[in-house]
C-alpha positions as CSV (number, residue, x, y, z in Angstrom):
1,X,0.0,0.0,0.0
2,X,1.6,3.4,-1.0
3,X,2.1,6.3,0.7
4,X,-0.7,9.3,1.0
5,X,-0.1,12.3,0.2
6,X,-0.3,13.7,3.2
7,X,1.6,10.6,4.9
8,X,4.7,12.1,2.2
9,X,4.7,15.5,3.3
10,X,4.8,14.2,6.9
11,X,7.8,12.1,6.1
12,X,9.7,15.3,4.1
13,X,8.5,17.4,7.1
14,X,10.2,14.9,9.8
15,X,13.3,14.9,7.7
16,X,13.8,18.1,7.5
17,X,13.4,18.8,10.8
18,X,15.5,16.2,11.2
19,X,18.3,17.7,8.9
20,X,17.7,21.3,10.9
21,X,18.4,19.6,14.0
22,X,21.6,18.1,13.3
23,X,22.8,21.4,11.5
24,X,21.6,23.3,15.5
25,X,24.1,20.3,16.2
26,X,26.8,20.7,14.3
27,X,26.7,24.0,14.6
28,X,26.7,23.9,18.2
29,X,29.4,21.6,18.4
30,X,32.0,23.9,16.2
31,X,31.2,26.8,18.0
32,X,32.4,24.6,21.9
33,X,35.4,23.2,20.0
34,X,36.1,26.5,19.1
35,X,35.9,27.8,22.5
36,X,37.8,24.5,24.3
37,X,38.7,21.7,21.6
38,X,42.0,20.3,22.0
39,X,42.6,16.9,19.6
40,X,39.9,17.9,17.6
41,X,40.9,21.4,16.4
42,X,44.6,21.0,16.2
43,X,44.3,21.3,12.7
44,X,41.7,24.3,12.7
45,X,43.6,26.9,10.7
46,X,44.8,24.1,8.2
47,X,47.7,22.3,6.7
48,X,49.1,25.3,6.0
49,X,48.9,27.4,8.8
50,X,50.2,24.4,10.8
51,X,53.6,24.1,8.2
52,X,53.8,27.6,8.3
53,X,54.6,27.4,12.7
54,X,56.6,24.8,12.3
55,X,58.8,26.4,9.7
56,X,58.8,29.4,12.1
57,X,59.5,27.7,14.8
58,X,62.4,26.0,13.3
59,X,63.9,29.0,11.8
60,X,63.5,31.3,15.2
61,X,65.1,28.2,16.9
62,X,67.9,27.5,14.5
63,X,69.2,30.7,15.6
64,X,69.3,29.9,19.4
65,X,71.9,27.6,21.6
66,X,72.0,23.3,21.4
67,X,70.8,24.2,25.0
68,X,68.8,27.2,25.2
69,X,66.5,27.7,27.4
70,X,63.8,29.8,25.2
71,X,63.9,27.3,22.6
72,X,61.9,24.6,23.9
73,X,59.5,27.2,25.2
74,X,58.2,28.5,22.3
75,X,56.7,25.3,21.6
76,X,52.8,25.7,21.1
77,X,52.7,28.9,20.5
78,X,50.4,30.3,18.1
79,X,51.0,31.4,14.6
80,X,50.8,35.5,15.1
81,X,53.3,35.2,18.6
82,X,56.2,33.3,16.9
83,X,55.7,36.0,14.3
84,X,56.6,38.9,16.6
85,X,59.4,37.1,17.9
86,X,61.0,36.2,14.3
87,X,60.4,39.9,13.8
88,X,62.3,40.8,17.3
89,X,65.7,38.7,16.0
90,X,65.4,39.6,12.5
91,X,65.7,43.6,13.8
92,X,68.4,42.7,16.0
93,X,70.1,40.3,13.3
94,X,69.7,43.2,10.9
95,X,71.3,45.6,13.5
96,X,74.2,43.5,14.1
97,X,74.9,42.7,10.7
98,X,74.7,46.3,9.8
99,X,77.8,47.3,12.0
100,X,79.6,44.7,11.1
101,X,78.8,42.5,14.1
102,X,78.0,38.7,14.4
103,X,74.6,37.6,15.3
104,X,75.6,34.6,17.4
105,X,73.0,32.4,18.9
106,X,75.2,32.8,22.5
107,X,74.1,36.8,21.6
108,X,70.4,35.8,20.4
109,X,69.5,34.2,23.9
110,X,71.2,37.1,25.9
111,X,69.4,39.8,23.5
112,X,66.2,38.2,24.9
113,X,65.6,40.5,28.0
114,X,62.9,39.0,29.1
115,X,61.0,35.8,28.8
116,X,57.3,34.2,30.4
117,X,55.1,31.4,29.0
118,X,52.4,30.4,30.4
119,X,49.6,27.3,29.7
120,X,45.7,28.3,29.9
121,X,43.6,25.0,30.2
122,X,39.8,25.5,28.8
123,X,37.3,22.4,28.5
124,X,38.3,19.5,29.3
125,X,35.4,18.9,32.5
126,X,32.8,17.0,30.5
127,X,32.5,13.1,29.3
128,X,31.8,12.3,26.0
129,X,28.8,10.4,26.8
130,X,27.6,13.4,28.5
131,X,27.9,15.8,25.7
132,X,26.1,13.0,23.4
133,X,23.6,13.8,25.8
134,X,23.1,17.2,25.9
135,X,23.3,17.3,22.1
136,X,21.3,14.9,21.5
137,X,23.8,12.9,19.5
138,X,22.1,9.2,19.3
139,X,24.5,6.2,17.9
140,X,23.8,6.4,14.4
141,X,25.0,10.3,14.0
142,X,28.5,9.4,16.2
143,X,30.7,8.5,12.6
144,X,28.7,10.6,10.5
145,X,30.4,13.9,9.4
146,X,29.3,17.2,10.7
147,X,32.0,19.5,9.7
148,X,35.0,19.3,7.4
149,X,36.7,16.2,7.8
150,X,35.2,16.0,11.8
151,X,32.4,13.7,12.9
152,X,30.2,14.3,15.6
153,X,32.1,12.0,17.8
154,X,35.4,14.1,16.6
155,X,34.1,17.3,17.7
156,X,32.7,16.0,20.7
157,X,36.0,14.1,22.0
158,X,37.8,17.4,20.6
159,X,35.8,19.4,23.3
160,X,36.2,16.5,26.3
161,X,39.9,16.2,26.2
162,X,40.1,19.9,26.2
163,X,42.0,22.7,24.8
164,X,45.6,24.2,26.1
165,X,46.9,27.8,24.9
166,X,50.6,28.8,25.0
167,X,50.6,32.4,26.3
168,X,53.7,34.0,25.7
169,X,55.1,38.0,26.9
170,X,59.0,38.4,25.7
171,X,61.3,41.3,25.0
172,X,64.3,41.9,23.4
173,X,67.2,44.5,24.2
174,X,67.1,47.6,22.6
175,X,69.8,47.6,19.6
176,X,72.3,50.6,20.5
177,X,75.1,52.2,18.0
178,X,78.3,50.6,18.1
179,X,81.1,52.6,20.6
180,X,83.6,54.3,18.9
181,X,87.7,53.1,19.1
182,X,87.9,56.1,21.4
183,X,84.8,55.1,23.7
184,X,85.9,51.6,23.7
185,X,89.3,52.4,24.9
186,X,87.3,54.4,28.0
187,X,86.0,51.5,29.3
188,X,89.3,50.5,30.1
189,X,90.8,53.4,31.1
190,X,87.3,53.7,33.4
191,X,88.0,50.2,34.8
192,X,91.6,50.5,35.8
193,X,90.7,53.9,37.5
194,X,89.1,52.1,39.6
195,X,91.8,49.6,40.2
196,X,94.3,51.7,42.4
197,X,91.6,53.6,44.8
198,X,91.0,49.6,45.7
199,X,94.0,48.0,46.1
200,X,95.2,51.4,47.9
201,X,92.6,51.3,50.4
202,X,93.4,47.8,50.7
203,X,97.1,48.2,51.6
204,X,96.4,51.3,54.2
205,X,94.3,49.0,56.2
206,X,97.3,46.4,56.6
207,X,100.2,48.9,56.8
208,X,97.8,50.4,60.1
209,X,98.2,47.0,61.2
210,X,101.6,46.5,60.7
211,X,102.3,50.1,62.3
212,X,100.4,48.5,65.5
213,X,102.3,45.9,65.1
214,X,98.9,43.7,64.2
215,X,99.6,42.2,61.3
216,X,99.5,38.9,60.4
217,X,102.1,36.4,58.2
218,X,98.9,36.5,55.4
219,X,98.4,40.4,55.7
220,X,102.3,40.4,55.1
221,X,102.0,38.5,52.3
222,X,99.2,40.0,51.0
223,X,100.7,43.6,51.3
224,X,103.4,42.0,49.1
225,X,101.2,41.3,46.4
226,X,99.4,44.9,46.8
227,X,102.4,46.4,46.1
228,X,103.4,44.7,43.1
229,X,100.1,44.9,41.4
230,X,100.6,48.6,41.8
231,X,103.8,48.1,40.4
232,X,102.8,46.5,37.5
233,X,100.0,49.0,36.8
234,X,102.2,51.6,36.5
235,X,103.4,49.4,33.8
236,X,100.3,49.0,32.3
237,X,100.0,46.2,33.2
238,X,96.8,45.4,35.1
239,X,96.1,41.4,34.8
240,X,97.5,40.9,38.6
241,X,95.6,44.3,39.3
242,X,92.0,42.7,38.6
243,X,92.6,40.1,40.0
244,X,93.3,40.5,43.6
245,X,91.0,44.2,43.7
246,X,87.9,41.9,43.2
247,X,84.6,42.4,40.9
248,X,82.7,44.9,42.2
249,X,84.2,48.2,40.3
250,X,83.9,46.4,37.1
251,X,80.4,45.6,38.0
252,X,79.1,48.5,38.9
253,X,80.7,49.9,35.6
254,X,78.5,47.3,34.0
255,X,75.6,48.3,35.5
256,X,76.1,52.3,35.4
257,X,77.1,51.8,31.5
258,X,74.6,49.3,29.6
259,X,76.2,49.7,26.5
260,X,79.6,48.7,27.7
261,X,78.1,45.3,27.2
262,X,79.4,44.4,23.8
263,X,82.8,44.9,24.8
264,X,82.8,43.5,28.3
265,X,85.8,41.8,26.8
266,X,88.1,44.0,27.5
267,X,88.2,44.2,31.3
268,X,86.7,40.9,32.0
269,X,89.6,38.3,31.6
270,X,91.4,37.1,34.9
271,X,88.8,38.7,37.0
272,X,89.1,37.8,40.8
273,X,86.2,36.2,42.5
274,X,85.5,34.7,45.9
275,X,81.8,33.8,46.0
276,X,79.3,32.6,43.5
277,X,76.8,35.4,44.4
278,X,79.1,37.6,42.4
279,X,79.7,35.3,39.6
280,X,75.8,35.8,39.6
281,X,75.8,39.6,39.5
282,X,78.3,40.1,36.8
283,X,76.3,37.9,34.5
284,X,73.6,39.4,35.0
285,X,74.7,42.7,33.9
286,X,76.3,41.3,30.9
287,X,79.9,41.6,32.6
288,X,80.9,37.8,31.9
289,X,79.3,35.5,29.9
290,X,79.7,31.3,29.3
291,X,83.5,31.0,28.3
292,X,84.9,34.0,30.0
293,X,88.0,33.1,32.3
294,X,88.3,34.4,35.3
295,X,89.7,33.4,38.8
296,X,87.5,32.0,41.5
297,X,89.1,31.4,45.0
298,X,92.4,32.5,43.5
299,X,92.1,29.5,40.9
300,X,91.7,29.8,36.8
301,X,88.2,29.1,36.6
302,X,85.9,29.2,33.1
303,X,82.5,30.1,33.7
304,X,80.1,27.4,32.3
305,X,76.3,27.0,31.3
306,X,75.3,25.8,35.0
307,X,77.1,29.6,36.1
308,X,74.5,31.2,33.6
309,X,71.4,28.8,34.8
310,X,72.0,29.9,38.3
311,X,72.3,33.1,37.4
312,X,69.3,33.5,35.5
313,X,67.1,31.5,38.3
């Protein structure tokens, strides 16, 4: 027995009711993936955009250390963030190679002033079963596609498992003009200023001693080597000079004089230094760096990458 005609337009009526309620579905499913999908939107964007960040992200990281400590941080951040940080290096790379100056990746993790990620969890705090359920999603719709490539089950184990987003705030030093030869040679004439005034009020505390007749076999000794880095300063010869006078002129010159940082250089070698704190402080302010020798405890010591950890925090 056939259908009536009013028994077809029932049936057309149901179906498209049908058909307008899993399009309120679909549509209601994009719009919470959207909001909190994780699995399920990883893709949203495309193919391309997702080639795109990883082609940023290898470049920006190509031009870091084996064992930076940025690097691995930039991981999962979106498209427009690793953007503005390509644009930060390529400035700075620019700058550099302008003045004749090597971009280094030692230089393009120090140039990063400062540095915060942080991970935003949405979603994630409903079952799949229950979202079937609020939907109205019923067996037969669970494989069948809604949007895309993405079935209804997709979307709706997309929006269970949740969504993270990389947040990321950096910036990068300022790029300053190159010092002239003349400026360059005032650092060092600034820094061994300093060295006399030290090592002189250094040596008029022990000869008071020795005038009381206070002073001990190591003041003695140490008096000795006072006087001959004096010596050997008038000389010009100050490697004994920073040694024994200690870091804390050559910091503060550090600190007083940002741009002095290029050519710390050329009053860091054979520093003297007797606690770590200080090892800290003068990398901090750009004074010494991995690979710069100095003396710790009156021994040769290099500084290394766990120095520059510690001193970062």
């Amino acid at each position: 027995m056939g259908l009536s005609a009013v028994g077809i337009m029932d049936w057309v009526d149901a179906n498209d009711k049908e058909s307008a309620r899993r399009q309120e579905v679909s549509t209601k499913l994009i719009e919470m993936d959207l909001k909190y999908g994780g699995a399920g939107t990883s893709s949203r964007g495309g193919g391309e955009n997702l080639a795109s960040k990883a082609a940023l992200l290898k470049k920006i990281q190509s031009r870091l250390p084996e064992d930076s400590r940025i690097a691995p941080q930039l991981v999962g951040a979106d498209l427009e963030t690793l953007e503005l940080f390509d644009k930060g290096q390529e400035q700075l790379k620019d700058f550099y190679k302008s003045n004749g100056l090597d971009y280094t990746p030692e230089i393009a993790e120090q140039d990063v002033t400062s540095f915060h990620r942080e991970v935003i969890k949405s979603g994630g705090k409903v079952d799949v079963e229950t979202i079937y359920s609020m939907l109205g999603i019923d067996e037969d719709m669970v494989d069948e596609i809604a949007y895309g490539d993405k079935t209804y089950g997709d979307l709706a184990r997309s929006i269970a498992e949740g969504n993270e987003q990389v947040g990321l705030s950096f910036d990068f030093r300022s790029p300053v003009e190159p010092l002239s030869g003349s400026e360059q040679g005032n650092i060092r004439d600034l820094f061994i200023s300093t060295l006399r005034p030290t090592i002189r009020a250094e040596l008029t505390t022990i000869n008071e001693k020795q005038a009381n007749g206070q002073a001990s076999p190591e003041d003695e000794a140490r008096a000795m080597e006072l006087n001959s880095a004096l010596t050997n300063l008038d000389n010009e010869d100050y490697t004994a000079a920073s040694r024994i006078s200690g870091p804390e002129a050559a910091i503060k010159l550090m600190e007083t004089n940002p741009r002095y940082k290029p050519y710390n250089y050329l009053i860091n070698q054979n520093l003297g230094f007797s606690n770590k704190e200080d090892i800290a402080r003068a990398i901090k302010v750009g004074l010494i760096e991995k690979g710069t020798r100095i003396f710790y405890k009156g021994s040769p010591y290099t500084i290394n990458e766990e120095d520059v950890k510690k001193a970062a925090g």
